[in-house]
TIMAR-429751 format. One record per residue: x, y negated, z of N, C-alpha, C in turn. Coordinates in steps of 0.2 Angstrom, whole numbers, plus 5000, padded with zeros to 4 digits. Each point is the difference from the previous one (the first is absolute). Example, Ala and Ser with C-alpha at 12.3 -4.5 7.8 and 13.67 -1.06 7.14 Angstrom:
% TIMAR-429751
506650285039499649945000500449945000/499849954996500449945001499649955003/
END
This chain:
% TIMAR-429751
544750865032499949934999500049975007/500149944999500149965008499549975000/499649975008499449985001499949935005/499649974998499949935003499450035005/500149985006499650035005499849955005/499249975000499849955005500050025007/500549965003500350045009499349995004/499649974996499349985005499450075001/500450054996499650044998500350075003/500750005004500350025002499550035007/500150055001499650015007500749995005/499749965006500349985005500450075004/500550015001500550075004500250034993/500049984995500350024997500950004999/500450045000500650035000500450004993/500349954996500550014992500650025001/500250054998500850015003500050014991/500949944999500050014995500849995002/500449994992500850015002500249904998/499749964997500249945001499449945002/499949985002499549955003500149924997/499849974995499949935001499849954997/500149965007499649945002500049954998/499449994996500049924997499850034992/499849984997499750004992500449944994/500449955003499949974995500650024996/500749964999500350014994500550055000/500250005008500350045003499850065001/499550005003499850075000499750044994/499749974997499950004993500650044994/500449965002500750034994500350045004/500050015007500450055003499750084999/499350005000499550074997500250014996/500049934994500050034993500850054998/500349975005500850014999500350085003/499350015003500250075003499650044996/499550004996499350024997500450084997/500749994997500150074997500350065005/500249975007500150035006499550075002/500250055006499650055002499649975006/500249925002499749975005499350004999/499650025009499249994998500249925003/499649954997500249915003499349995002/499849955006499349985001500349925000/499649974996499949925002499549985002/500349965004499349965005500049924998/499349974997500149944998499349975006/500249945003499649975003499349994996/500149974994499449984998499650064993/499549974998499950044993500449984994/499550004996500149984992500149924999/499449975004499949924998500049965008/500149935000500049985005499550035006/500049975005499550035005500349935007/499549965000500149965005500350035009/499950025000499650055009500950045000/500250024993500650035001500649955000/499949954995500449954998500249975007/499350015004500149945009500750055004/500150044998500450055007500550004999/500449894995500649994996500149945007/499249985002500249945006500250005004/500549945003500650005003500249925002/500349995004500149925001500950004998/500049924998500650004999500349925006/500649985001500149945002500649994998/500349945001500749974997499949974995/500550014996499849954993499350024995/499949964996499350014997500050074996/499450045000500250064997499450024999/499850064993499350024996499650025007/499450035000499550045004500250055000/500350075002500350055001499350034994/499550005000499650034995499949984994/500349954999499849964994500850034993/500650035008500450004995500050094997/499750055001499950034999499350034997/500150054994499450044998499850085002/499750025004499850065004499550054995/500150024996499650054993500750034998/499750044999500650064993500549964994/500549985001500449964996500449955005/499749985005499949935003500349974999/500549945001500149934996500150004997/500250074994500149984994499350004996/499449995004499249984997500149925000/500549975002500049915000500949994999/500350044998500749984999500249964993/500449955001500149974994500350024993/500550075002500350044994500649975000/500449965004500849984997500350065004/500550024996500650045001500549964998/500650045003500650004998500350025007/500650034997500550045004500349955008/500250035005500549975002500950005000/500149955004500750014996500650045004/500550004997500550055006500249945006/500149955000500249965007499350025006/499450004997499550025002500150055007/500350054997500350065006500549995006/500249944995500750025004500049965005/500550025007500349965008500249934996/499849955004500349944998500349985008/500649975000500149985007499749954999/499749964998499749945003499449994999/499650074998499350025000499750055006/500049975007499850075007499750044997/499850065001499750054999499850024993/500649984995500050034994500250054998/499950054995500550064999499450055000/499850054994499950065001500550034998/499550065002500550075001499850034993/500049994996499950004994500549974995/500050014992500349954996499549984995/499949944996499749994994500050084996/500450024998500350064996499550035004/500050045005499550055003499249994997/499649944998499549985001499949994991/500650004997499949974992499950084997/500350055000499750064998499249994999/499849985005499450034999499549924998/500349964997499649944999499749994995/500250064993499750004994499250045001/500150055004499450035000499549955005/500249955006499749945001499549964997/500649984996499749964995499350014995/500350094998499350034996499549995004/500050005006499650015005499449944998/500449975002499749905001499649994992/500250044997499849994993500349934996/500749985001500349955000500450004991/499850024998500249984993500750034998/500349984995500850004999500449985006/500550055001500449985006500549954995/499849945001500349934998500349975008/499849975002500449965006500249964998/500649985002500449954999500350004992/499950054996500250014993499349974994/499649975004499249974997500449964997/500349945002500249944992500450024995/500450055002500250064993499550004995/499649995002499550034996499349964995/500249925001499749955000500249954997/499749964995500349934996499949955006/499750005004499949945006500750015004/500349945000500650005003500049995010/500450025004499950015005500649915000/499549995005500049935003500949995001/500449954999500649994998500349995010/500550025001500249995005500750005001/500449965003500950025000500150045007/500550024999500350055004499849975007/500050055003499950025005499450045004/499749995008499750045003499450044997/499449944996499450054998500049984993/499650105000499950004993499250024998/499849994994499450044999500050064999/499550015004500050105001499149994996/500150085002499150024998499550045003/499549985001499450065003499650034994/500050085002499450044996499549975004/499350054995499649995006499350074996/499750025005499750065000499250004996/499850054995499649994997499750064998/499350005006499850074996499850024995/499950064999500050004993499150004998/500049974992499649974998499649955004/500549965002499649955006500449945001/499649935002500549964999500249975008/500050065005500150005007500550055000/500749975005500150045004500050065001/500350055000499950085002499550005007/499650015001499350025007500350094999/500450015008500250074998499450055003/499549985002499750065003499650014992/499749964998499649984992500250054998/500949994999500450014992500050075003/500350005006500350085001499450055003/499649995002499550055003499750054993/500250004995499850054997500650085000/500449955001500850044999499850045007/500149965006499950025007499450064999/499549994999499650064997500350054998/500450004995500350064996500550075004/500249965006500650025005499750075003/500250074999499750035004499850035007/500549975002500350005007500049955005/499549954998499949935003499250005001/499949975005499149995005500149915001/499849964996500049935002499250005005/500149995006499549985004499949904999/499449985001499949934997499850015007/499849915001499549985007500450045007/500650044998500250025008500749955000/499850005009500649935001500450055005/500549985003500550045005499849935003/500150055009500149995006500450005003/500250065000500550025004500750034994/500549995002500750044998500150055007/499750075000500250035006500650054999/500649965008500450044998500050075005/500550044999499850075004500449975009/500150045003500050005008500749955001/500450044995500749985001500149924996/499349994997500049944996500949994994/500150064996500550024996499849994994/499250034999499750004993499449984999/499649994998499249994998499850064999/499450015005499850075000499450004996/499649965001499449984998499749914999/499749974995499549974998499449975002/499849955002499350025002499649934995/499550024997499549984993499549995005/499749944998499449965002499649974992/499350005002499749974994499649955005/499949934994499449975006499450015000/499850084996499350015002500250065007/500449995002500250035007500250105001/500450014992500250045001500650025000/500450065004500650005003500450064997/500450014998500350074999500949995001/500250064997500850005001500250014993/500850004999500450014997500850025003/499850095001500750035002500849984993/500349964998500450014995500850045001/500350024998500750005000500449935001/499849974997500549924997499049954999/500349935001499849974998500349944998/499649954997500349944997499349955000/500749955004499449945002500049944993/499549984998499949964994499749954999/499849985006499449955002500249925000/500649984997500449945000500349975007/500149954999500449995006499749985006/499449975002499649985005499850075003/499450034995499950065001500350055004/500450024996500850065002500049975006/500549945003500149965007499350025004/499550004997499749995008499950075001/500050074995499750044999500750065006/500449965000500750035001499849985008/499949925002499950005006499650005004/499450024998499350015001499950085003/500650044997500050075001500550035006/499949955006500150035007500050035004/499650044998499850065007500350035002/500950014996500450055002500649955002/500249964995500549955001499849935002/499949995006499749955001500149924996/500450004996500649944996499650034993/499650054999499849994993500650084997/499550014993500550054997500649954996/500850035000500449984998500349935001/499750015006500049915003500749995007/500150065001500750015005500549945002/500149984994500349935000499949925001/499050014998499849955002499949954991/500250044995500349974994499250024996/499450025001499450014994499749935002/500049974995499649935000500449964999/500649995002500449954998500149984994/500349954998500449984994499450004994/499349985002499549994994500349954997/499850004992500249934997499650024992/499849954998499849984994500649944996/499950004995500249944996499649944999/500349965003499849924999499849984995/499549984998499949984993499749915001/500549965002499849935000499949974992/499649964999499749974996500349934998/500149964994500349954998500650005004/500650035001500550015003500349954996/500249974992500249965000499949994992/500149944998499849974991500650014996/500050064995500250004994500049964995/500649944997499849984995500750034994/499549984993500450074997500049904993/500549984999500249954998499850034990/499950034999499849994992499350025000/499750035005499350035002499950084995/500450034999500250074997500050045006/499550045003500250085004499850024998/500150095000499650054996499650005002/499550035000499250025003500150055006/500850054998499750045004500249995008/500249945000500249985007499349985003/499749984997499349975001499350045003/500050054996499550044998500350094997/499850045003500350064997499850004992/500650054999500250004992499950074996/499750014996500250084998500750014994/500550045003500650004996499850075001/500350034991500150064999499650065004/499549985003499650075003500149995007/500349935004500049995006499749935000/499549995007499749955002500449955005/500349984997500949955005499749925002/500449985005500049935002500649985003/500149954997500849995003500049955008/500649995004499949975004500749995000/500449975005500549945002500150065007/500750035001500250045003500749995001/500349995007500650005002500450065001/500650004996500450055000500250045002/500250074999500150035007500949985004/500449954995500749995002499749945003/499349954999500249945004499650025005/499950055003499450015005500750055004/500450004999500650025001500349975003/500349954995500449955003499749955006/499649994998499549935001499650015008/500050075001499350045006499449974999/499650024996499249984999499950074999/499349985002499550074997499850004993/499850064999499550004992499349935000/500050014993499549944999499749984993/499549994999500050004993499449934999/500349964993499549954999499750004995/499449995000499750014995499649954998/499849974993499849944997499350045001/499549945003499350005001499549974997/500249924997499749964997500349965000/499649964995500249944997499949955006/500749945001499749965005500049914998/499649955001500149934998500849995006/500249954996500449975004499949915003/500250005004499649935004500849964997/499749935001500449954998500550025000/500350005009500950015001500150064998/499750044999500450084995500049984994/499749964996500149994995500549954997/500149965004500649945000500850065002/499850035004500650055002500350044994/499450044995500250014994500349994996/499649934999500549964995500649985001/500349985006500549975002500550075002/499850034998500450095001500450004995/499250004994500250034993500549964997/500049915001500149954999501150015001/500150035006500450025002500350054999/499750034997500250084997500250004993/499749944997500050004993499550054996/499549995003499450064997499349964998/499950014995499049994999499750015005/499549985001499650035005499249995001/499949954992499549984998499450055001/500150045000499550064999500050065006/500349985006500250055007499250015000/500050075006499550025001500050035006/499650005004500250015008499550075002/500450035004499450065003500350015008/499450035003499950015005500550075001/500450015006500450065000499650055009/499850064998499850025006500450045002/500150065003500550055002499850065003/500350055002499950055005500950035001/500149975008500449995003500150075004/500650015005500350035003500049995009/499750055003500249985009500650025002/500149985004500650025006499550065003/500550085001499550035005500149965006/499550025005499749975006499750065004/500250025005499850075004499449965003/500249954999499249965005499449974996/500250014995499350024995499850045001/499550025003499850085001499550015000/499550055001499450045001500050035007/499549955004499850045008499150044999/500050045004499250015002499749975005/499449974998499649975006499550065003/499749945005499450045003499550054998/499849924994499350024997500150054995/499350044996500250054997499450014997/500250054990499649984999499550054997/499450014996499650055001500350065000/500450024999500350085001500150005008/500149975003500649985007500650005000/500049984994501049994998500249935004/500549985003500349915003499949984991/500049955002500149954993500749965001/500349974997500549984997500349925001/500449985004500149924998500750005000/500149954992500549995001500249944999/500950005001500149945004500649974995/499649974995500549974996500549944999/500550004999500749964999500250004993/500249934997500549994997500549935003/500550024996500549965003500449934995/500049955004500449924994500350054996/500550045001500550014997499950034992/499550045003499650034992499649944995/499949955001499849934998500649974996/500450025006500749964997500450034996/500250075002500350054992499549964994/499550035002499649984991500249954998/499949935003500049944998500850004997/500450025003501050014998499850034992/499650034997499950054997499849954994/499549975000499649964997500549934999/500249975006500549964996500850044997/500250054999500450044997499749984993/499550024997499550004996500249944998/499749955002499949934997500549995000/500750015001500749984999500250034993/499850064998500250054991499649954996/499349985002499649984996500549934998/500149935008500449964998500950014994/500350045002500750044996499650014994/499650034999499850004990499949975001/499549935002499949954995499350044998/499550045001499450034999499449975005/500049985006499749995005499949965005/499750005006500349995007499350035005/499949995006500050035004499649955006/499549975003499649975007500050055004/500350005005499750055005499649975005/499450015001499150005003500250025008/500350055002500150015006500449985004/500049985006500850005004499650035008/499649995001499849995008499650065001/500250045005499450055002499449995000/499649945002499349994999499950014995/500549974995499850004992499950074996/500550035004500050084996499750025003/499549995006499350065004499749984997/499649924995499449994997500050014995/500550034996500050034992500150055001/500050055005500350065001499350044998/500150074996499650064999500650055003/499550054996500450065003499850064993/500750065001499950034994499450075001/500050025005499550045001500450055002/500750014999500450055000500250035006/499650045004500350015008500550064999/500649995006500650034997500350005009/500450045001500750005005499750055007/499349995002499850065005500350055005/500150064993500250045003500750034995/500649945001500549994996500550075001/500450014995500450064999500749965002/500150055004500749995001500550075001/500549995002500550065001500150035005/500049945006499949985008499050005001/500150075006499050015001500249935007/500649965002499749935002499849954998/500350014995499949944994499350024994/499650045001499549994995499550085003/499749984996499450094999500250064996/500149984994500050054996500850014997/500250064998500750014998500149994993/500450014996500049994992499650074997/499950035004499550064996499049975002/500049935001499449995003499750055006/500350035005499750045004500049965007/499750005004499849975004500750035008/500649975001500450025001500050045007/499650015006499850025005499350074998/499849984994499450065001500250064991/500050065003500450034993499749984994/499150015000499750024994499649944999/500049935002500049954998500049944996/500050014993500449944997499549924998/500349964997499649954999500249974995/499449974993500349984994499649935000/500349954996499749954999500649955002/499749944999500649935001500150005006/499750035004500149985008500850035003/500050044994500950035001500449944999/500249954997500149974998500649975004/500450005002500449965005500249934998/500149984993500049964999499649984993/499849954998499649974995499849994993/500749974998500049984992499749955001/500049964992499349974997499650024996/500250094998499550024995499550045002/499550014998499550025003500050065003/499750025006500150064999499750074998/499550004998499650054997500550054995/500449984996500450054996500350045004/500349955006500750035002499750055006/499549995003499850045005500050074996/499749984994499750084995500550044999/500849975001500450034996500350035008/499949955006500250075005499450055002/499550014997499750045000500050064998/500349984992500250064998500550035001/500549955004500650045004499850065004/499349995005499950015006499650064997/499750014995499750054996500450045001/500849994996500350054997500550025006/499949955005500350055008499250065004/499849974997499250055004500350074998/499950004993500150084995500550025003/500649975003500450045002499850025009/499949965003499950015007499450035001/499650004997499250055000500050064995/500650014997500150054996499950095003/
END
């Protein structure tokens, strides 16, 4: 049987030599153990935190940020056995094939990857997330509520699963769900409360020679591995890469200068603009998640992948939030619509539309180390956030695209709330989703990591999570990292074979 082991207990000069090492406990590292569990591999994971929150370990997340408004580097992450997925919302769904692909008029688009590569393994993702019936887009198949009427063109309604653990009305929490499974592993040692320090690599700085494990009751040990795998999200991973310089003065896997760059989260600005639906009929499950047929769905207002083609926008997705009043001149605008349409309208009903939107990458959105540092002696982290009009201005093209289908049926119309960058920095949130770091490319100029997730200058290196990410989507990413995880699995078996 496999063992949960407190690193606090650990006597200090202690020596693990095992054949895979990794870093991180939450969902990543988590299904990547499970994934290898029927393997000959002995596996150690290392999770910073225990079981339950712990403030003192939560702090070793602080970091400054500056440029546009952005979360407390601590606030956006959970540091315990599971981590974000202990405060994650549960929306899934896939991303799409345009997603992958080089756009000439998207810079630094393109994996080295295809959707195809990544969908094999998105059914067993999904079991993962505990995400119900793989419905998706085929959810109003399945439903007397009709999907919201719209004529041809750019956006149509899509849908989000969303993740439930079992007998619970939360979200899958994967350290909760899975630590029993993780137990059962024969071949796996989960250390809790050890944090890495160091990524050391050997003289020639080629490989990772060794690990170096810190606790904050001040105890220190090693991990000799064959291979490792950095799991610790996108912040994390960046600094843990760059922090690890005693051999490569630029950091591990940093040769090009490319770990840290290209951070990004999804935009999630608020009342982006006023839905009105002229009979006052939408389904509920635009509103509110729905259960169909054995899956928890929501639908939302998504741009095509032929108009996001044609068009050059990013992904983007709008979602109905709540019911909104309409002030006088929206109300007269109505009427004088409907009046003109030849539609009733006596009975319209207005809702607020929010979104989570698509970045442009940006190399200069990045993650540098500072001075200060923190109870371990690790540098802390500032990053230096951008977004750009142009990503303001795709959506908003998106959104009035929208209110144009609505106008052509004769169903709706469409306010758009935003136009001015002040106005979208004070309605601006953010998804929580950090993503782009330590991005896979095919060129070790152009990114960190290759299509096998291996850290391309060090052999036995690899890294899992959103931060591979080169480019974004608008769906969330928790599935979709799961599903290059288990890519990364099924290349281990063969390279650690």
């Amino acid at each position: 049987m496999g063992s949960f082991i407190d690193a606090r207990t650990v006597p200090s000069g202690t020596v693990l030599e095992t054949d895979l090492c990794i870093i991180g406990g939450g969902p990543s590292g988590i299904c990547l153990a499970l994934a290898l569990a029927k393997t000959n591999l002995h596996v150690v994971l290392l999770e910073s935190g225990g079981m339950e929150f712990d403030a003192k370990t939560q702090a070793l997340y602080q970091g400054d940020t500056s440029g546009a408004p952005y979360l407390t580097l601590e606030a956006s992450r959970l540091r315990f056995l599971g981590g974000s997925s202990n405060h994650w919302g549960g929306w899934c769904r896939p991303l799409d094939a345009i997603d992958f692909e080089k756009r000439d008029w998207l810079a630094h688009s393109g994996w080295p990857i295809t959707k195809a590569d990544v969908d094999r393994y998105f059914v067993k993702a999904h079991s993962l997330c505990e995400a119900g019936t793989l419905l998706y887009d085929r959810a109003a198949d399945f439903t007397q509520d009709p999907i919201l009427k719209l004529a041809e063109g750019g956006v149509r309604t899509r849908f989000f699963q969303f993740s439930k653990m079992r007998d619970s009305v939360f979200p899958t929490h994967f350290g909760e769900r899975y630590a029993p499974d993780l137990k059962k592993v024969a071949k796996l040692s989960v250390y809790l409360n050890a944090n890495v320090t160091r990524l050391g690599l050997d003289k020639s700085g080629a490989k990772i020679a060794e690990i170096d494990v810190a606790t904050l009751t001040g105890k220190h040990f090693k991990v000799k591995p064959r291979a490792a795998v950095l799991a610790t999200g996108a912040i994390e991973s960046a600094r843990l890469l760059l922090a690890s310089n005693d051999v490569r003065p630029s950091g591990v896997g940093n040769s090009t200068d490319m770990v840290g760059r290209f951070f990004a989260d999804h935009p999630t600005p608020r009342d982006t603009a006023t839905l009105v639906v002229f009979d006052g009929k939408l389904s509920p499950y635009y509103g509110a998640i729905q259960t169909i047929k054995g899956a928890i769905v929501r639908g939302g207002f998504f741009p095509s992948e032929a108009y996001r083609r044609k068009h050059k926008v990013m992904a983007s997705s709008a979602t109905v939030e709540s019911k909104a009043e309409l002030d006088a001149l929206g109300k007269a605008a109505v009427a004088e619509t409907a009046r003109a349409l030849g539609v009733d309208a006596s009975d319209a009903v207005a809702y607020s539309l929010g979104c989570g939107m698509e970045v442009t990458p940006d190399p200069d959105r990045r993650l540098t180390l500072e001075a200060a540092r923190d109870a371990l002696g690790l540098p802390k982290i500032k990053l230096t956030m951008k977004i750009a009009d142009e990503d303001f201005e795709q959506y908003r093209a998106t959104l009035a695209e929208l209110g144009r289908q609505l106008l052509a049926a004769r169903t709706g119309m469409i306010r758009l709330n935003l136009s001015s960058r002040s106005e979208w920095l004070a309605n601006l949130d953010w998804g929580n989703h950090h993503m782009g770091t330590t991005r896979m490319s095919a060129n070790p100029k152009t990114g960190v990591v290759d299509a096998n997730l291996k850290v391309h200058d060090v052999a036995n290196l690899y890294v899992a999570g959103s931060s591979v990410f080169p480019t974004y989507g608008a769906a969330n990413p928790t599935i979709n990292l799961l599903a290059l995880v288990l890519r990364l699995a099924d290349h281990l078996k063969g390279a650690l074979a």
